[in-house]
N, C-alpha and C positions, 0 to 999 in steps of 0.2 A: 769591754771585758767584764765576764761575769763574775763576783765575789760572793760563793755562798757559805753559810755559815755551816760547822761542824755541828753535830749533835750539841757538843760540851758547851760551843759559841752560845745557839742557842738559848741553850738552858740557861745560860748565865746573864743573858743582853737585859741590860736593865727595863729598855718598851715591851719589850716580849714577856719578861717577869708583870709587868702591871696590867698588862691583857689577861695573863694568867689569872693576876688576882682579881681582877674585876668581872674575870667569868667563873670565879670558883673551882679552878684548873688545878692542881695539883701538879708541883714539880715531876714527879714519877708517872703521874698518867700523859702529861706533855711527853714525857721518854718514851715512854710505852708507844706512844702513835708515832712516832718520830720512828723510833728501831722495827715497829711492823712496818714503815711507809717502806724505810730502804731494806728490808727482806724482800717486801713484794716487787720493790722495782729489781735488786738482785736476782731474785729469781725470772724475771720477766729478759732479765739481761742475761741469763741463761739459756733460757729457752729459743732467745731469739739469737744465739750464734751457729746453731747448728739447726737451721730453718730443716721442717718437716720433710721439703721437696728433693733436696740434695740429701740428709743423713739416710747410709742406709736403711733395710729393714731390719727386724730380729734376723728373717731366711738366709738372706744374703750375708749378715756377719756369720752365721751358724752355718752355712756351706762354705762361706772362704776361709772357718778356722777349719774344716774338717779335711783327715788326710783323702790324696785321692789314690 
């Protein structure tokens, strides 16, 4: 079983804090890449539930909302 840490974990784990400091890391820029990391995978986890092949097109929503 996998155990990963939250954001807040993270920031807080005291190994993690002394990499920080010995790479000159800043608590807020360690955040900063951490909230871009899970936007970009959010969004990646977006894109791929409604895969290209199956979602319609713009045509085909804009002909089956129009009256006939």
């Amino acid at each position: 079983m996998i155990n990963e840490l939250t954001m807040a974990e993270a920031l807080a784990d005291p190994l993690i804090r002394l990499v920080l400091a010995a790479d000159k890391v800043s608590s807020d820029e360690f955040a900063a890449v951490l909230a871009a990391g899970a936007r970009k995978q959010h969004e990646a986890a977006l894109s791929n539930s409604f895969p290209s092949s199956r979602s319609p097109s713009l045509d085909q929503l804009s002909n089956s909302s129009s009256p006939k």
